[in-house]
DRENFI-190209 format. One line per field, with one value per residue (C-alpha): residue number from 1; x, z negated, y. Coordinates in nm, 4 decimals. Each point is the difference from the previous one (the first is absolute). Example, Ala and Ser with C-alpha at 12.3 -4.5 7.8 and 13.67 -1.06 7.14 Angstrom:
! DRENFI-190209
num [1;2]
X [1.2300;0.1370]
Z [-0.7800;0.0660]
Y [-0.4500;0.3440]
***
This chain:
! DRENFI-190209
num [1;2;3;4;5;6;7;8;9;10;11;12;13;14;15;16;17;18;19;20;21;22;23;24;25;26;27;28;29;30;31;32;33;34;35;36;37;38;39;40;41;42;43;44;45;46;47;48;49;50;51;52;53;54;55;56;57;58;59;60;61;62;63;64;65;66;67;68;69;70;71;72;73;74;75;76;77;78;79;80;81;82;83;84;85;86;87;88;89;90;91;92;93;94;95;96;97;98;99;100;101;102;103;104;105;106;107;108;109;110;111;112;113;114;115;116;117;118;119;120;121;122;123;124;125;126;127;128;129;130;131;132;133;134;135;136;137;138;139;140;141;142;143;144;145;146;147;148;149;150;151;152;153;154;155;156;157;158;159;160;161;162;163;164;165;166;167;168;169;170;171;172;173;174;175;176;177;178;179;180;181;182;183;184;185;186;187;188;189;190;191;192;193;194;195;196;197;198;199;200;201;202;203;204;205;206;207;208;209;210;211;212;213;214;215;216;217;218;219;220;221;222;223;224;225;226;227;228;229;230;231;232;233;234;235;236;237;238;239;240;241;242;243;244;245;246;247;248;249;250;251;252;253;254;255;256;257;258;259;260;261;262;263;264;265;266;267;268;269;270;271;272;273;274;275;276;277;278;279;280;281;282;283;284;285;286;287;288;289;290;291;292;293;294;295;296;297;298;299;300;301;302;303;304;305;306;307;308;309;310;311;312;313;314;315;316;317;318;319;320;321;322;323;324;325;326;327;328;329;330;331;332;333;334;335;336;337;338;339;340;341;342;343;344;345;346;347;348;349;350;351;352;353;354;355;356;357;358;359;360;361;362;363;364;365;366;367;368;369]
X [10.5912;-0.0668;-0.3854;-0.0544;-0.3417;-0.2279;-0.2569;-0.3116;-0.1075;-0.3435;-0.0839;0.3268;0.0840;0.4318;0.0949;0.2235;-0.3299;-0.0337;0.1883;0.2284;-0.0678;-0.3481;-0.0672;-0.3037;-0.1412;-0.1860;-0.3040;-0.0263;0.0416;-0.3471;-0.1507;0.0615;0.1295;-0.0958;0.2614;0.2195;0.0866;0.1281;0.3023;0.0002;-0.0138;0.3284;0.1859;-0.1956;0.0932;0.4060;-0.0026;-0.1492;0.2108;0.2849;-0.1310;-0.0492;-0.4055;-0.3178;-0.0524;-0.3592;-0.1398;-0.0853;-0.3678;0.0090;-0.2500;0.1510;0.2430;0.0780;-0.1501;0.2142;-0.1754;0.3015;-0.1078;-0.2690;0.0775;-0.0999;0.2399;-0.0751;0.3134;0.0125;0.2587;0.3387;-0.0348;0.0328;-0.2394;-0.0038;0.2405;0.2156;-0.0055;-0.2389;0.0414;-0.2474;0.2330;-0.2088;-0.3727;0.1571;0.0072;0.4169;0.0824;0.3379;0.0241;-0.2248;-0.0788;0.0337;0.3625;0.0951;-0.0471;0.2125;0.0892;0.2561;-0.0838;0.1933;-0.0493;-0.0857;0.0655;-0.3171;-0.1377;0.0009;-0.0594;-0.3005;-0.3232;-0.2094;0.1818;-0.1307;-0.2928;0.0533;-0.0122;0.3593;-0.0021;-0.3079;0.1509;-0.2861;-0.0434;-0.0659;0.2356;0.3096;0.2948;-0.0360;-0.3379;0.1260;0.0889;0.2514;0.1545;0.3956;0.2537;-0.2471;0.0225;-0.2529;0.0863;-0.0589;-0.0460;0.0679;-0.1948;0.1399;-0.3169;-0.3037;-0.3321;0.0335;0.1832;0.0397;0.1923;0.1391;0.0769;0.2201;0.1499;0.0176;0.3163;-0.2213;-0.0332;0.3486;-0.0901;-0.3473;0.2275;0.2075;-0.2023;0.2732;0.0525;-0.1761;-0.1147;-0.2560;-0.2733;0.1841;0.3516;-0.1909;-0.1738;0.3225;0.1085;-0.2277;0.1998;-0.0992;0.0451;-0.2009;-0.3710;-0.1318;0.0209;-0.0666;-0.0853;0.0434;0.1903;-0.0581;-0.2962;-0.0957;-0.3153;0.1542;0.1621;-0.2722;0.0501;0.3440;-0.0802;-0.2555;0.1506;0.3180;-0.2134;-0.1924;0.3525;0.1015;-0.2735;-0.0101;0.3680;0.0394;-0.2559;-0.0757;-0.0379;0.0722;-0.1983;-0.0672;-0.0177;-0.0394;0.0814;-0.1959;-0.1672;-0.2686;-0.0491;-0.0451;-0.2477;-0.2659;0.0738;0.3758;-0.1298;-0.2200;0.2745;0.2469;-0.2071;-0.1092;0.3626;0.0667;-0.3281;0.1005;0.3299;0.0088;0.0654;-0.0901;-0.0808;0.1028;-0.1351;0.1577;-0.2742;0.1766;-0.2878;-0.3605;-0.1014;0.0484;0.1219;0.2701;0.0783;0.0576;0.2029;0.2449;-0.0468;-0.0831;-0.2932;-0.3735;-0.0463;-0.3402;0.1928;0.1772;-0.3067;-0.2358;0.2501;0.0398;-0.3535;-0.0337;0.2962;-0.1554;-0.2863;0.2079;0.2389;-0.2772;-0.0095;0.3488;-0.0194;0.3788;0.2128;-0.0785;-0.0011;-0.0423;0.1918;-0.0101;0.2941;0.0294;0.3179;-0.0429;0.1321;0.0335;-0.2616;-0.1669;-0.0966;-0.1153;-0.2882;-0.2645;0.0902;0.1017;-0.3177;-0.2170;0.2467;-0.1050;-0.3501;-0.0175;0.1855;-0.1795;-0.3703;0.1775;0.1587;0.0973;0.2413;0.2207;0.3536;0.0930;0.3763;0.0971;0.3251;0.2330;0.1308;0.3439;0.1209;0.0508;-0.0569;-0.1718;-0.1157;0.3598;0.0043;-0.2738;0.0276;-0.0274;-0.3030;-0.0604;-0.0873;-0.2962;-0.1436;0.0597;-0.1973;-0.2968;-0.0050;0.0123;-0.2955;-0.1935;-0.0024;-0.0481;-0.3096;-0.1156;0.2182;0.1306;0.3535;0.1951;0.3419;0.2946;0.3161;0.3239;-0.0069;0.3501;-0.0904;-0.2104;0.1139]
Z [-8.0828;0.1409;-0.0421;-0.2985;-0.1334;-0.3147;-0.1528;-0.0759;-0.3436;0.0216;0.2854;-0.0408;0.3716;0.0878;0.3302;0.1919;0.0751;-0.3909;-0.1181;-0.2941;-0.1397;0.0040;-0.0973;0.1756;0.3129;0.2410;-0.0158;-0.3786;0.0363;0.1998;-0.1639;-0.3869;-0.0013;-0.3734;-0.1002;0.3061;-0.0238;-0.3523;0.1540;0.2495;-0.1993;-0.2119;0.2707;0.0864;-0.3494;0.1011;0.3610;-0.1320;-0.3172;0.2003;0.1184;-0.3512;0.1800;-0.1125;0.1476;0.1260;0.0794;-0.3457;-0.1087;-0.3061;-0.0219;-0.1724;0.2429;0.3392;0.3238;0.2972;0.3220;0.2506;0.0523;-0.0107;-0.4077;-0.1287;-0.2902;-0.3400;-0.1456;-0.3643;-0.1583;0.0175;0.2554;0.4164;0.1801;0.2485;0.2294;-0.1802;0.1758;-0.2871;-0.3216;-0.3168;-0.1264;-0.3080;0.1600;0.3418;0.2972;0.1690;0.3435;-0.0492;0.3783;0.2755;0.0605;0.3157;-0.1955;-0.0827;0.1276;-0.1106;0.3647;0.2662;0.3749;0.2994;0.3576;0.1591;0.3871;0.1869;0.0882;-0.3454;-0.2624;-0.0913;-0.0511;0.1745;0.2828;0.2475;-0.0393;-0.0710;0.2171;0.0352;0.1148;0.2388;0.1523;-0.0364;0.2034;-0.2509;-0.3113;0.1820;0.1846;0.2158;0.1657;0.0897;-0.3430;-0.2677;-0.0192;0.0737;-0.0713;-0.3056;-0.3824;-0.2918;-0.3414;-0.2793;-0.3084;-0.2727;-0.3262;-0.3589;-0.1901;-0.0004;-0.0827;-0.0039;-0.1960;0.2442;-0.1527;0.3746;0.0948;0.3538;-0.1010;-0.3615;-0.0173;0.0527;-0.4147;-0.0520;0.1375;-0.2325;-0.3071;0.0976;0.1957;0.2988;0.2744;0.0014;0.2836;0.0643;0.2551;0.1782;0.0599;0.1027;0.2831;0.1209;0.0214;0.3539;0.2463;0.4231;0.0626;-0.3350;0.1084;-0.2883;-0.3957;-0.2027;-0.3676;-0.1775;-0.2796;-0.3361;0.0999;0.1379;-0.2421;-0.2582;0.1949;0.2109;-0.0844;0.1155;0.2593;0.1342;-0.0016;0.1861;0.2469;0.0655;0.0139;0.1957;0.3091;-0.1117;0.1239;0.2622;0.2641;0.2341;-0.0594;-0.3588;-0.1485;-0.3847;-0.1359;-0.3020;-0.1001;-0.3923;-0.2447;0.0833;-0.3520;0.0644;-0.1531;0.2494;0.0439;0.0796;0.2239;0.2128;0.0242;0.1157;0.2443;0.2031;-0.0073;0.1753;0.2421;0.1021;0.0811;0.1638;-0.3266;-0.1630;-0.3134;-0.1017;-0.3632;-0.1593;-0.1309;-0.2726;-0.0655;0.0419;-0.3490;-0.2524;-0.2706;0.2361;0.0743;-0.3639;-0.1079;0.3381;0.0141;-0.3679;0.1182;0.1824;0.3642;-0.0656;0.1302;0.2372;0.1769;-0.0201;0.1647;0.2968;0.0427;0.0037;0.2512;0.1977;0.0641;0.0589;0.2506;0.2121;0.2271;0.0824;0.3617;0.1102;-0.2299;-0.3016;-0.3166;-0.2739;-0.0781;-0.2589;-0.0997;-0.2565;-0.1165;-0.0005;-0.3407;-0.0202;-0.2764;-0.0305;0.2706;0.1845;0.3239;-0.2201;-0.1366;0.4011;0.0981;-0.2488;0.0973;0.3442;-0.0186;-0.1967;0.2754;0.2470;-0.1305;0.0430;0.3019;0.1628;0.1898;-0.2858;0.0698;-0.3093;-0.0331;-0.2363;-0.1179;-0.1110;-0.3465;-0.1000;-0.3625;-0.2402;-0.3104;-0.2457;0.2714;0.0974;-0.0577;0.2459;0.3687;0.3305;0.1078;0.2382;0.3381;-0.1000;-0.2451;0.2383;0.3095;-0.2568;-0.0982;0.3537;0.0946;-0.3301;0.1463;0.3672;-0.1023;-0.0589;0.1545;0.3467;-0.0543;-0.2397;0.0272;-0.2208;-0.0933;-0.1584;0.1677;-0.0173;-0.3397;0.0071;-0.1618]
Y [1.0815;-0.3543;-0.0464;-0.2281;-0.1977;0.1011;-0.1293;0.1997;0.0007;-0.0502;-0.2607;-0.1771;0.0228;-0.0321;0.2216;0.1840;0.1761;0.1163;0.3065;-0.0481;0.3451;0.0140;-0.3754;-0.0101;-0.1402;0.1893;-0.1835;-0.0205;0.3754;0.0089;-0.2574;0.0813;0.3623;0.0270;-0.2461;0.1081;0.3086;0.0647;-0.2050;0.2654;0.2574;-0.0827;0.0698;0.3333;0.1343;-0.1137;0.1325;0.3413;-0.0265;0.0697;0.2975;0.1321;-0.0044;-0.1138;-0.3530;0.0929;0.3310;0.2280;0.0845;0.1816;0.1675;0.2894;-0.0026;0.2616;-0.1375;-0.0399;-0.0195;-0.0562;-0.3430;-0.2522;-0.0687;0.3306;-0.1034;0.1652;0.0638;0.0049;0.2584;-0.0100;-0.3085;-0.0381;-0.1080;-0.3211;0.0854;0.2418;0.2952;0.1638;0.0766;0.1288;0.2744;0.1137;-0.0021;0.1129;-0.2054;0.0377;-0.1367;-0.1318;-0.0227;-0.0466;0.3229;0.2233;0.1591;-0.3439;-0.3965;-0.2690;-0.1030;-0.0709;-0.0448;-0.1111;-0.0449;-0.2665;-0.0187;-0.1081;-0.2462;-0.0788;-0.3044;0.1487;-0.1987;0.2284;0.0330;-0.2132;0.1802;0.3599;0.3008;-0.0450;-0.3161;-0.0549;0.3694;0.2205;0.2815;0.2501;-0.1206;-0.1695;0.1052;-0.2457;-0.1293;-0.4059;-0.1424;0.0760;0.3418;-0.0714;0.2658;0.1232;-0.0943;-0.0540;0.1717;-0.2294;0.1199;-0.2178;0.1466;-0.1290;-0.0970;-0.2339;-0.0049;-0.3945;-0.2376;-0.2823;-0.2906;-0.0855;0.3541;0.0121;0.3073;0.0249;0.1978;0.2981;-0.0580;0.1175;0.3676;-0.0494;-0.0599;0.2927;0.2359;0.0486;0.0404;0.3006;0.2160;0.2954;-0.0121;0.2510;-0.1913;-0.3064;0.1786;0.1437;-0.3456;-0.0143;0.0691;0.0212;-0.3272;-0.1012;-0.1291;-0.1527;0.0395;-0.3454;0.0481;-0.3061;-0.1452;-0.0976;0.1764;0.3698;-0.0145;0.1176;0.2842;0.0940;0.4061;-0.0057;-0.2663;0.2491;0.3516;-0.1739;-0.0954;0.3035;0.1819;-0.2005;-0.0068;0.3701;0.0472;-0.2693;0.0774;-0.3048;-0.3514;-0.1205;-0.2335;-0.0382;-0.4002;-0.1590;-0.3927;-0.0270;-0.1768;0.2187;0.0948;0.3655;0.2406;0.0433;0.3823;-0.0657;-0.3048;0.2540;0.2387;-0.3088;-0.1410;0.3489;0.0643;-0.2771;0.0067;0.3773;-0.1523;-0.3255;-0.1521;-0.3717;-0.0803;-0.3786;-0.1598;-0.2682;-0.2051;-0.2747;-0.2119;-0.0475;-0.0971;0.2373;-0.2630;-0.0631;0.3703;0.0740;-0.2978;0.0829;0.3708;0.1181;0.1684;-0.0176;0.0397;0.1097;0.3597;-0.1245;-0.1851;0.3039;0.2379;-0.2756;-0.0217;0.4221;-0.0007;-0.2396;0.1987;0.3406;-0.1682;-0.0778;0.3285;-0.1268;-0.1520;0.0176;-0.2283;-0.1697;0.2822;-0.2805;-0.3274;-0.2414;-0.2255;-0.3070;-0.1511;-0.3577;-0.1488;-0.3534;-0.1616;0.3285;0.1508;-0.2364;-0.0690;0.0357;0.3434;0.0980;-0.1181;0.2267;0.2951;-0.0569;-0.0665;0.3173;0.2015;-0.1479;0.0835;0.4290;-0.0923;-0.2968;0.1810;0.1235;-0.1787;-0.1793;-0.0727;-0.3860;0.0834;-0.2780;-0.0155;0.0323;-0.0771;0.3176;0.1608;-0.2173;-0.2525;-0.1149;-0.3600;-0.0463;-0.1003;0.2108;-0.0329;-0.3595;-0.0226;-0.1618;0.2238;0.2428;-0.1526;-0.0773;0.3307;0.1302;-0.2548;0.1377;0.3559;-0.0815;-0.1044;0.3419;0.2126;0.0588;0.1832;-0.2389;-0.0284;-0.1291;0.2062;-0.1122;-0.3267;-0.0165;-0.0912;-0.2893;-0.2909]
***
């Protein structure tokens, strides 16, 4: 869809830069999230809707707890939780999926050097000694398995891959922990969880893994590209997976403000930002590549320098070495009337996080407007 202009309906403001489904602008959603984001949340409850979901995580308090992820959604009976993999089935909590038996996944390989955000930096890619096949640079003649999990613990309105909701609505494809691993093959290297999200898989995520180095002696290292909305006891099992094994970790931080997170993403980052700062601190005693990565995706009118810049500054006061990854924006989902992200919002950004930060760099610039 050719990008059209909106108006917000509270400052008045026409734009390309204004999204036509949320009706908002980015800066009224910072500056007066009380009369923001009921606008946002309209099209929360129709995104989720869909689904047959709730359209934010479930606190009944009468309801089952599920701990998979950061939400700890209380489900009330009869209903799913957030990201529809569980179920209250008469006072009992039922995984639907996402279990070690069954993931709603599919996975491919990927020939490296790869795409992948984190791999100019990654033990792959910098050719360590320990965790690489090859000790110079990128490991030619060896492939990444990607593992594409059907399910989110988000609800972001410009989603890059939001066809993952089709295998959310119908819970396929479906694969064990098991007959993923076997997918790894001798000339497999590296494992990529991402999605949707792995959050809201992290059992099967897990137990594939551990099958996985279990069976495959030798170099093959476990990643993960998420929200980072993990529980913290599935986020300490993730990241010494990936330590033991070479392994990086990359979190896709939306937004700085948390108005801003929850009128683009449904939720709080409150999770996400706490389990950054943790992994921060635990990928320290790694000296040979970088074991943690943070990307943004750089939506026009939204996310803009100021919300890079906050990002940054934040990373920056854990470690100012931390690569962080600006990501330009491509129209999808809900968002699809707005542009690709500009050059120039692009280089501002960049500027806003140099400022803090010494490994910045900016992917997808065969995007930029």
């Amino acid at each position: 869809m050719a990008p059209k202009k909106s108006t917000c309906n509270l400052c008045g403001r026409t734009s390309y830069l204004v999204s036509q489904a949320l009706q908002i602008c980015g800066n009224c959603i910072r500056t007066h999230p009380e009369k923001a984001l009921p606008y946002a949340r309209k099209i929360h409850i129709e995104s989720k809707a869909a689904l047959g979901l709730p359209f934010e995580p479930p606190r009944d308090p009468m309801g089952v707890e599920c701990g998979i992820c950061a939400h700890k959604c209380r489900i009330p009976p009869g209903e799913k939780g957030y990201c529809g993999l569980r179920e209250n089935k008469e006072g009992e909590l039922v995984h639907l999926a996402g279990t070690p038996d069954k993931g709603i996944v599919h996975c491919y390989y990927d020939p490296l050097p790869t795409n992948c955000v984190a791999m100019e930096f990654c033990a792959g890619g910098v050719g360590s000694q320990r965790f690489s096949h090859s000790n110079e640079g990128p490991e030619y003649g060896y492939k990444n398995l990607a593992v594409f999990y059907g399910a989110c613990s988000y609800d972001c309105l410009f989603c890059q891959n939001y066809q993952f909701r089709e295998q959310t609505m119908h819970l396929k494809p479906t694969m064990s922990a098991r007959e993923l691993a076997e997918c790894v093959d001798r000339t497999t290297s590296c494992i990529c969880f991402f999605g949707g999200d792995p959050s809201p898989q992290m059992p099967h995520a897990v137990a594939a893994s551990r099958i996985a180095i279990e069976e495959n002696k030798g170099i093959l290292r476990i990643c993960w590209e998420t929200n980072g909305n993990m529980s913290s006891g599935f986020l300490k099992q993730a990241a010494e997976l990936s330590m033991s094994s070479g392994g990086t970790i990359k979190f896709d931080i939306k937004a700085w403000d948390e108005n801003l997170n929850i009128a683009l993403c449904g939720v709080s980052n409150k999770p996400t930002l706490k389990n950054f700062e943790w992994l921060a601190e635990y990928g320290k005693q790694c000296r040979e590549y970088s074991f943690l990565i943070a990307s943004t995706l750089l939506v026009p009118g939204y996310v803009d320098a100021v919300e890079v810049g906050n990002i940054a500054r934040f990373i920056s006061d854990l470690d100012e070495e931390i690569p962080y990854n600006l990501l330009a924006f491509y129209p999808q989902f809900f968002m699809n009337d707005m542009p690709t992200t500009p050059i120039l919002h692009a280089q501002e950004c960049m500027k806003a996080a140099q400022a803090y930060l010494k490994n910045v760099r900016i992917g997808n610039v065969h995007l930029l407007a």
